[in-house]
N, C-alpha and C positions, 0 to 999 in steps of 0.2 A: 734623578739618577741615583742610583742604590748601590754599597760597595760590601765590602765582605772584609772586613780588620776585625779580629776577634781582639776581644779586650780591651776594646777601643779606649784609650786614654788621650784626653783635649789636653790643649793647649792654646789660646789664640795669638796671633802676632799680625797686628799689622792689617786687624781686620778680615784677617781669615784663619777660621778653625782649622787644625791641624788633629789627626787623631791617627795614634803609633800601637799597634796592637802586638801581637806574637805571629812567629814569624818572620817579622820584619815588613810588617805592612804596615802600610800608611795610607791615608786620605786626607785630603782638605777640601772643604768648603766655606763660600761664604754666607751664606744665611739657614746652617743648619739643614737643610732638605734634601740638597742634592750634593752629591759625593763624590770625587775623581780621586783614583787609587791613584798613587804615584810611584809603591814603592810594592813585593811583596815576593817573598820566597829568602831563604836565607842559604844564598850563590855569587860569585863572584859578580854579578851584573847588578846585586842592586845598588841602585844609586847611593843609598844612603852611609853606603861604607864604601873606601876605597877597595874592594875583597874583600868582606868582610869576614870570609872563612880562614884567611893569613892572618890576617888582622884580629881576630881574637882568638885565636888558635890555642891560646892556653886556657880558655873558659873551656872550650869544644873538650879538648884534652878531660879537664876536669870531670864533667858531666856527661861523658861520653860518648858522647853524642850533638853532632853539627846539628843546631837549631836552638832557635831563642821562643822565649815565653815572652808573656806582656811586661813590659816597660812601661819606664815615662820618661817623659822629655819637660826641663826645666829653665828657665831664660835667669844667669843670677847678674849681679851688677855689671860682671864688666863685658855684660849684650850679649856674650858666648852660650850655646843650649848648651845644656849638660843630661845627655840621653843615658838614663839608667837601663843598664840591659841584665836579663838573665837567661842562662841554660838550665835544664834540668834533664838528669836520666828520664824521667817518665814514671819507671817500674817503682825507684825508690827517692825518696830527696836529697841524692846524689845530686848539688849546686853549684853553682856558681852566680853572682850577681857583680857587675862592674859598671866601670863608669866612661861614654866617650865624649870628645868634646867637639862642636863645629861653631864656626861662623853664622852660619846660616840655617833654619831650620831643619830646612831638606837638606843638611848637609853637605862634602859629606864629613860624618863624624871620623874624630882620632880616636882610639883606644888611648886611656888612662891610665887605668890598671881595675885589677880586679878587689873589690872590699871585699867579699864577705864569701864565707864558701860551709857547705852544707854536707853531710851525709860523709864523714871522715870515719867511717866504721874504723871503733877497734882504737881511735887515735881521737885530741883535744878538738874539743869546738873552737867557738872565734876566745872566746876568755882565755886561749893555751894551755889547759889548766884540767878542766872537765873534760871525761869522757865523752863525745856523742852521743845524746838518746834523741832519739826522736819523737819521744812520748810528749819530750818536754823543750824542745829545741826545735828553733823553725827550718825549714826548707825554705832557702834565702829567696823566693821567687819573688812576683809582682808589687813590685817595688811602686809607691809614689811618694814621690816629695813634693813638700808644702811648706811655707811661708805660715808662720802665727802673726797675729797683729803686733806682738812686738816685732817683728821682722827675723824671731829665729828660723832657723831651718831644718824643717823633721825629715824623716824620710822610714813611712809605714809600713810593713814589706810581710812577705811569708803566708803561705796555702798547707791546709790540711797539716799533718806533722803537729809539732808543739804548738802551733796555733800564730797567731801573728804580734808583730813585734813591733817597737818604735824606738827610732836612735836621732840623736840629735847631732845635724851635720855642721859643718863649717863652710860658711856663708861665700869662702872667698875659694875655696878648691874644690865646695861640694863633696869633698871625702867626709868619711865619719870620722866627730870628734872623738879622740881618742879614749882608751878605758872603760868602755861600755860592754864590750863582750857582742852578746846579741841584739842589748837592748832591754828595752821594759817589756815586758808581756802584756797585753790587753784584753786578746779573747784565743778561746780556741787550746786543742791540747788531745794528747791521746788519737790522734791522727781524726778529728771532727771534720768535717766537711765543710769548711770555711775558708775562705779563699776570697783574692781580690778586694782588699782593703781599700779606701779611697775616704780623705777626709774634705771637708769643704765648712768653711766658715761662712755663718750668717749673719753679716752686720744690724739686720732687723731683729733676731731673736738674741744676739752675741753666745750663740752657742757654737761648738766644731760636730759634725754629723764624721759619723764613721758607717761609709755605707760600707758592708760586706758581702757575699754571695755565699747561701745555702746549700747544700747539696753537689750535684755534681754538674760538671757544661753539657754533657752531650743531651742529646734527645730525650733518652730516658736516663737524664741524671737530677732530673728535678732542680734543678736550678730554681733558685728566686732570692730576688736582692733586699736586704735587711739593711736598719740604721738605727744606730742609737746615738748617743749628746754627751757631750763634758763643757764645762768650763773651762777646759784647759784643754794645748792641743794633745799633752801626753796622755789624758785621761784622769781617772775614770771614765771610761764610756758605757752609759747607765739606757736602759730602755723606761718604758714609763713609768711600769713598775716599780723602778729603783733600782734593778738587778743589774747587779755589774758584773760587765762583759767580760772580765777576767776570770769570773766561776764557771761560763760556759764552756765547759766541755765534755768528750765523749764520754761515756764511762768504759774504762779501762777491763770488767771482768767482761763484756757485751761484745761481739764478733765485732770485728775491722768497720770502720767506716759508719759506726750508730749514730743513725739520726733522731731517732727518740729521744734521747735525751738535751739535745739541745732546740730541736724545732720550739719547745713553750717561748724562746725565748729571743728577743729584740724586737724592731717595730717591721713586720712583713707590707712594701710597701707594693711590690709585686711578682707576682709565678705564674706558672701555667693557665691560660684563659681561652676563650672564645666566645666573642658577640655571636650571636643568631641574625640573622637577616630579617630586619623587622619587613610592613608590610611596605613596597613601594622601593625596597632597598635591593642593588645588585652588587655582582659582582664575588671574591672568594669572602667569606666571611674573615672579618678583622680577630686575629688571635696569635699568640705566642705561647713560643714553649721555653725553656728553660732559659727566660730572657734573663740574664746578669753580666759579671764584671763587667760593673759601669765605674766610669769619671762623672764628674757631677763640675757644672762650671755658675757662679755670679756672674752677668754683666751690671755694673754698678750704672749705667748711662742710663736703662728702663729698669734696673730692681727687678729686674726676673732671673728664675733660679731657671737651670736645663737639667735634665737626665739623658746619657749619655752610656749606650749600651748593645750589646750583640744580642740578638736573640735568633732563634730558632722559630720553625710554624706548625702550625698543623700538620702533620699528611704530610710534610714534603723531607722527612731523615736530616740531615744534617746540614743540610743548606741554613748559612746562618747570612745576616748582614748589621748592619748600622741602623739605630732605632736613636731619636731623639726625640725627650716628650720635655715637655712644661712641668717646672716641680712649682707647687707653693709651700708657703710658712701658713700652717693650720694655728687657731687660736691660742692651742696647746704650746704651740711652737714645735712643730714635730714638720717634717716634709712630706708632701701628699701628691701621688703622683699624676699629673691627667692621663684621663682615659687614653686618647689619641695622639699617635704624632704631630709635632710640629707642626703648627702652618699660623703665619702674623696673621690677624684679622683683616691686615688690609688686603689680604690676597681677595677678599671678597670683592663683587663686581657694585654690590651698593655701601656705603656707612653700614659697621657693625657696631654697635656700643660695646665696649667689655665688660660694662657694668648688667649683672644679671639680678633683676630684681625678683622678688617673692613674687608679682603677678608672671612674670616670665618661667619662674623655677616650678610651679604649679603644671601638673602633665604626668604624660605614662613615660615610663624609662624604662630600659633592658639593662638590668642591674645584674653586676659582678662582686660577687665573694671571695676574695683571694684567700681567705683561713688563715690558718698559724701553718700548716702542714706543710713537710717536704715530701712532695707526692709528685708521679707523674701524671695523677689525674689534669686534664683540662676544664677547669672550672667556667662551665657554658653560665651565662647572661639567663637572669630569670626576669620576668616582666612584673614592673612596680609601679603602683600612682601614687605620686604625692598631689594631693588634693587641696585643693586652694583654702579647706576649711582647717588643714595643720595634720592630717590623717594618711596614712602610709596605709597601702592596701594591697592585692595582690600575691605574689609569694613569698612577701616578707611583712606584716605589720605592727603597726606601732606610730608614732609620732614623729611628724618634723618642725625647723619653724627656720625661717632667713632669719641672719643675725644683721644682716645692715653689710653692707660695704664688699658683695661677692661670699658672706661667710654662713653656712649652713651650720645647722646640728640634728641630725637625723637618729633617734628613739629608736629601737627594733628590740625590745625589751632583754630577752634573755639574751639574746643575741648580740646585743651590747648600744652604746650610744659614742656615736659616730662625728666627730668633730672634723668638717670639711671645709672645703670652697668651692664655689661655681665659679663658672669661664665657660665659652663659648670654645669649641673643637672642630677641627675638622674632619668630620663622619665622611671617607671616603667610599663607603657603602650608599649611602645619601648623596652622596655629592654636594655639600654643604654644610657647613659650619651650624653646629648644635649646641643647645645648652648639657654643657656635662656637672657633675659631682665627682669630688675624689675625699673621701673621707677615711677618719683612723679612727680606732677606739684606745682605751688604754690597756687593753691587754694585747695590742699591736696586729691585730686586725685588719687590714684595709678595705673600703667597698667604692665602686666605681659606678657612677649612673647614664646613662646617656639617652638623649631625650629620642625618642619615635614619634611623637605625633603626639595630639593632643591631649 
């Protein structure tokens, strides 16, 4: 079952996913695949606020407008969620972002108060102090908070505008610690097209991933979701090149909205695609369009990482829904997305091994290019063999070789060398779990393979 939460932000409790998007929609499920809304329009009836139109009335005020943008929802010590919400005009980063608190996940939630508030033309930002610019000052939106391994409490926030920002909250009200103003800057500025911040720590590589979103959500807004690394959770957040994610942004003499200048930069893990229907394959061909603002979740019980995201399709306008694929840690330590949605091995009707070995990885694939570009091209699947003899042929060549333990490194000379993993997918085209690749280069590249036949 398929559900439609843009911006979908996870949560698990209890054994089942929960994902709170804009709007005021929600889903949960329990094994990722299948989806029941529970919550969605922002009207007295939804569940997840008592009114929520009375009820935050002074945000609405604010912002001008009745309706919320993506949130997240937060569980801290004493078992209470603490759902971060925001409003925004639309036209300009006229904001507001607050905080409610419930029982229970589905709430429903109490209003708090509101932190942080955006777009004070003419009057102080959050520091009381500064004028408002927006060049260089966030639009308080799409807020997540996150837990560091020492147990402090951040909370990432801010789309397009000055770019996005990171403030350190307090553990026991969830409000922000005080004297920060907006926050640290991390990426973004001169109104760039970056949006949907989302960090996720990996106790396998001990880095914090800061995924972001490129471009714009709609159809032809070129979406596609980017990730760079720190050591810490405030940052630096560096892509592989080194380049820190607080130099990217737009350039200020360049019309509204330039994506030139920062597309060269972070790690593009995926954008606009579409498989071909190999031979033997039916059904609509597997593709997305402006797939982004993702959450990103560890279950620590199997050590797999998720991607968690709205995407858009082909040919179908702005029908979007809930997409969750499989992320790995590449050799690099970078995150690599799989080809396909979701689906555990054991859905299969015989034993699947997960393990894909170099005789297995040998065959013809319909390989994907995702580029560095903020485009709304659809990047179609070209046909590759990797050759049992180490030889890449077809419309890409060059070398490959299995590293041992699921881990690829694929040569395609000028085009770059591709540091991935294998895993077995489920090819809903096929109707059957296939050997896929998801590989990165270091100039942040991604390429996706997925097996057709021998």
């Amino acid at each position: 079952m398929d559900a439609s939460v843009h911006d979908p932000s996870v949560i698990k409790v209890d054994g089942t996913f929960y994902v709170f998007g804009s709007h005021l929609a929600a889903a949960k499920s329990t094994d990722l695949m299948n989806w029941t809304k529970i919550a969605d329009g922002v009207n007295a009836a939804n569940p997840l606020f008592n009114n929520v139109v009375t009820s935050l009335a002074d945000t609405f005020a604010w912002a001008q407008v009745t309706d919320l943008w993506a949130p997240d929802v937060v569980k801290l010590a004493d078992g209470k969620f603490y759902h971060y919400y925001c409003a925004c005009k639309g036209d300009s980063p006229r904001s507001a972002l607050g905080l409610a608190v419930a029982d229970k996940v589905e709430g429903p939630y109490v209003n708090k108060q509101i932190l942080l508030k955006s777009g004070n033309w003419g009057g102080p930002g959050e520091d009381g102090v500064t004028i408002y610019d927006a060049l260089t000052m966030p639009n308080v939106v799409d807020p997540n908070t996150f837990f560091d391994q020492q147990g402090k409490l951040w909370m990432i926030y801010g789309s397009y505008s000055g770019g996005i920002f990171i403030l350190e909250m307090d553990t026991s009200t969830g409000l922000q610690k005080p004297g920060q103003g907006y926050g640290k800057h991390l990426i973004g500025g001169n109104h760039s097209r970056i949006e949907g911040a989302y960090v996720l720590y990996s106790p396998q590589s001990k880095y914090y991933y800061m995924f972001t979103s490129f471009g714009g959500l709609d159809a032809n807004g070129a979406y596609n979701m980017r990730v760079s690394r720190s050591l810490n959770p405030d940052g630096p957040y560096l892509d592989a090149k080194g380049n820190d994610m607080a130099n990217v942004k737009s350039n200020p003499a360049l019309p509204l909205f330039d994506d030139a200048t920062i597309a060269p930069f972070g790690q593009k893990i995926m954008g606009n695609h579409q498989f071909a229907l190999a031979a033997g394959e039916t059904g609509t061909p597997l593709g997305y369009v402006s797939p982004g603002h993702n959450s990103a979740y560890y279950e620590p019980s199997t050590g797999q990482y998720f991607l968690i995201f709205h995407t858009r399709f082909p040919g179908t306008g702005e029908l979007h829904q809930i997409r969750v694929h499989e992320m790995f840690i590449n050799a690099d330590g970078w995150p690599v997305v799989a080809p396909f949605r979701y689906a555990p091995l054991s859905k299969n009707a015989t034993t699947l091994s997960a393990e894909v070995t170099a005789a297995d990885a040998a065959g013809t694939y319909k390989m994907i290019n995702h580029g560095k570009d903020i485009s709304t091209t659809i990047k179609a699947s070209q046909e590759v063999v990797l050759a049992a003899n180490g030889t890449v042929s077809g419309s890409a060549s060059g070398t490959w070789k299995h590293d041992g333990s699921n881990k690829i490194t694929i040569s395609l000379g000028a085009t770059g060398t591709f540091v991935g993993v294998l895993s077995r997918q489920w090819n809903t085209n096929a109707s059957a779990f296939v050997v896929t690749w998801t590989a990165q280069s270091v100039d942040g590249v991604s390429i996706w393979g997925a097996r057709t036949g021998n």
